[in-house]
N, C-alpha and C positions, 0 to 999 in steps of 0.2 A: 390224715390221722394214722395210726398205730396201735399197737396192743401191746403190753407188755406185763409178765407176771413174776412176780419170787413168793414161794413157797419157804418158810426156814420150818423145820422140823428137826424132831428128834437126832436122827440120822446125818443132819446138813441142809446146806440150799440147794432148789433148781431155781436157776433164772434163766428164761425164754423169751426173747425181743424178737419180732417181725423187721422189716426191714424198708416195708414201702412207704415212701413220703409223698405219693399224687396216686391218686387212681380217676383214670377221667376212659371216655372211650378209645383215645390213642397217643396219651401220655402215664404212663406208670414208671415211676423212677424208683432206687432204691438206697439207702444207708445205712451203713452198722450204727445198729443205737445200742450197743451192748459194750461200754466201756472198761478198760481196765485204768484204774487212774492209780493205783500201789500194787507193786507185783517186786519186793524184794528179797524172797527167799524167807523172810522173817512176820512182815504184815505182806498181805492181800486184800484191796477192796474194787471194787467195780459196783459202774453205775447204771442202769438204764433208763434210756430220754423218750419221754414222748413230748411233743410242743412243738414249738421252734425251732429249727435246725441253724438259723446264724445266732441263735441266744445258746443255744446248747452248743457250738461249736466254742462261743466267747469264754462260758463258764468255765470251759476246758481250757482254751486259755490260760486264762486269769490261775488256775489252782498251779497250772503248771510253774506260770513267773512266779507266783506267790502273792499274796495279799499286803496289801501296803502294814506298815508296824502301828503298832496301836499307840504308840508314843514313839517321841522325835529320834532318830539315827537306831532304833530299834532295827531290827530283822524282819525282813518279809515270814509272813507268816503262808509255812507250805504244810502240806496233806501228810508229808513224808513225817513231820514232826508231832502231828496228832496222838496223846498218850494214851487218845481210846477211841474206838468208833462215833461212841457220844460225841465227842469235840472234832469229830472229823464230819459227821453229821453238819455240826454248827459252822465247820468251814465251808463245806462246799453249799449248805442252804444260804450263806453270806456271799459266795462268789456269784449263787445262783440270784440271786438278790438285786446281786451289782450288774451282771450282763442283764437282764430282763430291764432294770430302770434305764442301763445307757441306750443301748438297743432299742425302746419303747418309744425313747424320745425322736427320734429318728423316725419310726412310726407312727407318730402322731398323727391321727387326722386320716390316716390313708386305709381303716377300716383290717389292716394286717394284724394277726391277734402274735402279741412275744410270749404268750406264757409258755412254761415249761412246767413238767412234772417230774421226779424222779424217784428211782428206787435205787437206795445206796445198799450194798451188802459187803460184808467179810470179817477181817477181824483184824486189829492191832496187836502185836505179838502174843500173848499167851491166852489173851482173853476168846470166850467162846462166840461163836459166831453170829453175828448180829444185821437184820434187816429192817433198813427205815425207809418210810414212805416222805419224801421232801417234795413239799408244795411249790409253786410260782414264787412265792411270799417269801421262801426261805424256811417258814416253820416246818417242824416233821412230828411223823410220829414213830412209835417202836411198833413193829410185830408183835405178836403174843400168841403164847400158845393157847387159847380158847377161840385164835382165828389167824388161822397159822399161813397167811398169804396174803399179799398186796398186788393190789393190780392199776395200772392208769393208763390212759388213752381209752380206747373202745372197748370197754371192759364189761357191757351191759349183758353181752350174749355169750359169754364165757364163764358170769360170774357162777349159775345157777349148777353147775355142774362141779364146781372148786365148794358151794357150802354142802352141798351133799357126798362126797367121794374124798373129800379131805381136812385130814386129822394130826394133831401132832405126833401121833404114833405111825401115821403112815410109810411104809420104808420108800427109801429114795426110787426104785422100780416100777414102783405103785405112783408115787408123786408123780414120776413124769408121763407115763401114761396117759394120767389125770391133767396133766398142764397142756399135754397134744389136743387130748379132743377138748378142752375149752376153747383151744386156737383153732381146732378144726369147726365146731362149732360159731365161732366166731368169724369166722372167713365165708361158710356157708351164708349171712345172712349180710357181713359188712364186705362191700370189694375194696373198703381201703386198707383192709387188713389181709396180706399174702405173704407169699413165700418168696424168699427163703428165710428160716426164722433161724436163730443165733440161739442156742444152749449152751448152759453152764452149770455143772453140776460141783458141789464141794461140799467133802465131807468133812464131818465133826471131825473123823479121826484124823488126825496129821498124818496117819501111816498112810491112808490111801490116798492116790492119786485124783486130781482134779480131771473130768472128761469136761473137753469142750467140743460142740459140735453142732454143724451146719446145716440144718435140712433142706434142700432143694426141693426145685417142683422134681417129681416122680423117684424120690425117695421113697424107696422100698417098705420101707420099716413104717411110716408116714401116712404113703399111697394102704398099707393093709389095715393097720389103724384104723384111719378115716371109713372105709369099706366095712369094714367088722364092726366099728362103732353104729352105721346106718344101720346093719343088718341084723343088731342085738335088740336094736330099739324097736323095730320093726313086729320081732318075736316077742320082744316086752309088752308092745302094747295090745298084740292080738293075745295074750292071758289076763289081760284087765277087765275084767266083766263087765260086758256092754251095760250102760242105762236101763235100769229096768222099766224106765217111761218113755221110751222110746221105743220099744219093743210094741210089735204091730196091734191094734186099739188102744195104746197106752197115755196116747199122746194127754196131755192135759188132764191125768189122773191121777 
């Protein structure tokens, strides 16, 4: 399993991928699931994979040859020609489509699950930037700013911290902060979800620069995070005012 988050806000996107694909007592393996599939000076989009790793390697594939033409001696139909996110959306939930049925079939009977999940993010030239959540199936949906972040894989012990601390107004500083201790949270309770995690930050503005970046075990930045997250909570809930029926004769009053 996996975890994987984009946040699109005001500001831009964070997108944050873990990177382990086994966790057992002495097999942990690990792979970039944090894709760049358009990166030409003009559009940028990137994908992250939670699921299958030989269906998510095919999908990759497939987008790269291009998609067969919709009619006879036509042109493969690739990512690079997409006139919006929407319709690149529709291509890569079609390729995602097609490796999960060839793949599947293959799988048949042997109890091995193909599905795949994805979150596409970026923008085709001028337009603003755009996060969709792309199912097994192929279908997707948009982001929206009344829940301004998508999550798949192990996403049950990260969520709870993403609907309270984040907003479309939140600045990208704030955002990732809020995307670490989900991960951190998240790893504390699942061990198939570790480090090192893959970030990706992109701003709304074109003038500033995109940060990409790797978090290791005993990252600094990470490592006091995690620490200071335990130790806020800790102070948080000793100001919560104990039960007042639990307080000594109280009991069952």
């Amino acid at each position: 399993m996996t975890y994987c988050v984009g946040m699109q806000l005001r500001e831009g996107i964070v997108m944050i991928a873990d990177t382990r694909t086994n966790a057992g007592i002495d097999n942990i393996s690990t792979y970039k699931k944090l894709h760049t599939l358009i990166d030409d000076g003009k559009s940028f989009v990137v994908a992250a994979s939670a699921g299958s790793l030989s269906v998510t390697q095919a999908m990759v594939s497939i987008l790269a040859e291009g998609i067969e033409p919709d009619f006879l001696d036509g042109p493969r139909r690739r990512l690079e020609d997409a006139p919006s996110m929407f319709r690149a959306a529709e291509l890569v939930g079609e390729a995602l489509a097609m490796a999960r049925r060839d793949i599947g079939r293959t799988l048949d009977g042997t109890g091995i699950n193909a599905d795949v999940s994805l979150l596409l993010a970026g923008r085709i030239g001028n337009e603003p930037l755009t996060l969709y959540l792309i199912y097994s199936e192929g279908n997707f949906i948009q982001c929206q700013p009344d829940c301004p972040y998508a999550q798949i894989g192990e996403f049950k012990y990260g969520k709870p911290i993403l609907d309270r601390a984040l907003e479309w107004d939140t600045p990208l500083d704030e955002a990732v902060k809020v995307g670490l201790i989900s991960f951190d949270s998240t790893m504390r309770s699942n061990l198939s979800v570790g480090l090192p995690f893959d970030m990706l930050i992109i701003p709304a503005d074109r003038s500033q620069p995109q940060i990409r970046r790797r978090i290791e075990q005993g990252d600094p930045y990470f490592t006091n995070l995690s620490s200071s997250w335990g130790r806020l909570l800790s102070e948080a809930r000793s100001q919560v005012p104990d039960p007042p029926f639990l307080k000594t004769g109280g009991f069952g009053k």
